[in-house]
C-alpha positions, 0 to 999 in steps of 0.5 A: 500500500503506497501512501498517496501522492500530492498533486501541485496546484495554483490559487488565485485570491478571489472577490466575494461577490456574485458578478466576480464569482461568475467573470471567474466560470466564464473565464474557466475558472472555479471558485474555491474555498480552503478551511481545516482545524488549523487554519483561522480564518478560511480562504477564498480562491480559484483554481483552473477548471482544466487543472481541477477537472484533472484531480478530479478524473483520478480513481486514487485519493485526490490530495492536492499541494495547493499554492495561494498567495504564496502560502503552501497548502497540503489539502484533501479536495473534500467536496466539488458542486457541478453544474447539473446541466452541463457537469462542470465544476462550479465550486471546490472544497479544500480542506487544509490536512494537520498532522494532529487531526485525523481526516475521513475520507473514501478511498478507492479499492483496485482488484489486480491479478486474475482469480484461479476461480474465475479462470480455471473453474469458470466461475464469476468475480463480483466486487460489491466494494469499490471504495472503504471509508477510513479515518487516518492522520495525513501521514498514513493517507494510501494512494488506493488499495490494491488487492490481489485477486489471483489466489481466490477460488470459487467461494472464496471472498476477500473483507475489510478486514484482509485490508493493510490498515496500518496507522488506519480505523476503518469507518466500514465494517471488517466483515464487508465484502469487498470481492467474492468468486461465485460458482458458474451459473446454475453451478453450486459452490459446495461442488467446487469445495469437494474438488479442493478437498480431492486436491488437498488429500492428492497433494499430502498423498504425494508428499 
């Protein structure tokens, strides 16, 4: 599990005016806000609309490394408003992390490997799980979790709980499914369990 990676970005010190906050969209800017526990008074910019709608098509944990009046900012985009119309971005949320005060957030769950279920039993692969909600100081943030689906057989499943969840608290339950191999249609999953017994006894046989 790598820990996540910051994205650079540039703020622009913005009016709060409703003429102002429109000249900004329509020059393909998107209005902003940045706050969080450390931060005393909250902070109004605005940030490239292409810039942000990059942040926004990654699957990983979107930090971003915000830059405004000369200030650096280690931030978690925590919330974007879109235009219902036309799905542009038409306000963000920053929050300002602190290594004294945990965060919540969802974060994405990846599946890599090929499942010898799938492959050499013919079975299906469902993944009811795509994000896990955690709480973690900044410095435990993970980029995603990748989870190894190679090993799994028909009826085996992966939870919460087979997580690396160093430095992290788990805000969904351990015993949620995040994937799980299913037999065949119209198959059984206690017939593929019988086959893994077969192999078992076979293997000792020979040893």
């Amino acid at each position: 599990m790598a820990n996540a990676t910051y994205t650079p970005m540039e703020g622009v010190v913005r009016e709060l005016d409703k003429k102002n906050t429109q000249a900004l969209r329509d020059d393909k800017k998107v209005p902003a806000v940045l706050y969080g526990p450390e931060v005393k008074d909250n902070v109004f910019f605005s940030v490239d609309e292409l810039e942000l709608e990059k942040v926004l098509s990654r699957k990983q944990t979107k930090l971003v490394e915000l830059t405004v009046d000369g200030t650096v900012y280690k931030t978690l985009l925590k919330r974007t408003e879109f235009d219902p119309i036309t799905d542009r971005p038409l306000h963000a949320d920053f929050y300002v992390l602190s290594s004294e005060h945990k965060v919540t957030l969802r974060v994405p769950i990846v599946l890599s490997g090929s499942s010898r279920g799938v492959l050499d039993q013919g079975g299906r692969l469902f993944q009811p799980m795509k994000v896990v909600r955690i709480r973690v100081l900044p410095e435990y943030i993970p980029e995603e979790f990748k989870v190894d689906v190679t090993p799994l057989k028909v009826g085996n499943s992966l939870h919460v709980s087979d997580l690396n969840l160093e430095g992290i608290v788990p805000i969904d339950p351990l015993n949620r499914t995040i994937v799980t191999i299913r037999p065949p249609k119209g198959a059984l999953a206690a017939d593929f369990m019988e086959d893994d017994e077969e192999e078992t006894e076979e293997n000792a046989t020979e040893e």
